[in-house]
N, C-alpha and C positions, 0 to 999 in steps of 0.2 A: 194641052199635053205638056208635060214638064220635061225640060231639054238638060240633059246631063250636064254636069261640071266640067267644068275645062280646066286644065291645067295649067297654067304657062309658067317658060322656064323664065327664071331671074336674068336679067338684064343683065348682061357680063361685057364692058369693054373691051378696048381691044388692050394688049398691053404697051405702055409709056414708054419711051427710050432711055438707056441711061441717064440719069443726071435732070429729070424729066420735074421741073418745080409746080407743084397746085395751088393753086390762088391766085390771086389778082397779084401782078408784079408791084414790086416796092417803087415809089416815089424816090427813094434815097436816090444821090448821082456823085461821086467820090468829090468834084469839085465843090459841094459844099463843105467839105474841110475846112478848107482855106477862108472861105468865105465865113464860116461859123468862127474863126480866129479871128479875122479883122473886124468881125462886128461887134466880138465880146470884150475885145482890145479896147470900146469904144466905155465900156462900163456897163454895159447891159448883160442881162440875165440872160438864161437855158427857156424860159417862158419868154421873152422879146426875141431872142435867136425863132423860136420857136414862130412867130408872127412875121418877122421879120420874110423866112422862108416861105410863110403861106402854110405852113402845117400845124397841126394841132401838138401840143406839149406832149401829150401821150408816143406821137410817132416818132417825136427827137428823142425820148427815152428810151423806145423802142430801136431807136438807128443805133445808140448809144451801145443798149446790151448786143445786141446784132452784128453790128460794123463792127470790129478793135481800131481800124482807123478812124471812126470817126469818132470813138469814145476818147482816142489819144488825143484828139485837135479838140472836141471839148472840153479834156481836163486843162488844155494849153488855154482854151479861152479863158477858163474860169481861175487862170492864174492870172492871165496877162488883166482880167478885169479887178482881181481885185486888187493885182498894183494901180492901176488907174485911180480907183475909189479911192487907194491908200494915200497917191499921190496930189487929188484932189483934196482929198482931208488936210494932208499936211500944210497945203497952199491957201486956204480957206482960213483966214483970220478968227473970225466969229460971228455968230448968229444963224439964221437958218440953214445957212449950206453945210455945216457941219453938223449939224442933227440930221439931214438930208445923208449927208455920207455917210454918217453913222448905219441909219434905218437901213442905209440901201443893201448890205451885206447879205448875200444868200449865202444857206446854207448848202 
């Protein structure tokens, strides 16, 4: 004998409290600011900040649009590195280290 159709109602939670975020929470932690300045200070890039952290380049990009403080302490690394490179260049006599500081320049 064939048994009617059953209906069921759609799955309705319950509802979230104000201010209630979905997803997996971010890795970001404000103290890498600071920490993303003194590393960039050192001459390295947004891709080695990026390793350096243990995160992939996509997620410092992602902190970047996200955060405004951490986009502020990246734009600060990516000055204070490329006076470094600059200050490297100028110090560098000739031969390979200044083809090296040249190349090194991200955009």
């Amino acid at each position: 004998m064939r048994q009617p159709k059953r209906y069921c109602r759609p799955f309705k939670s319950k509802p979230k409290p104000e201010g209630y975020v979905f997803g997996r929470p971010s890795l970001y932690r404000p103290e890498y600011c600071q920490r993303a300045i003194d590393f960039m200070r050192q001459g390295y890039s947004v891709t080695a900040l990026a390793g350096y952290l243990g995160m992939s380049k996509d997620a410092i990009h992602d902190w970047i649009n996200r955060y405004p403080d951490f986009c502020h302490a990246v734009n600060m690394g990516r000055a204070a590195r490329v006076a470094a490179l600059e200050a490297k260049l100028l110090t560098t006599s000739q031969g390979l280290g200044v083809t090296a500081a040249i190349f090194s320049q991200e955009c």
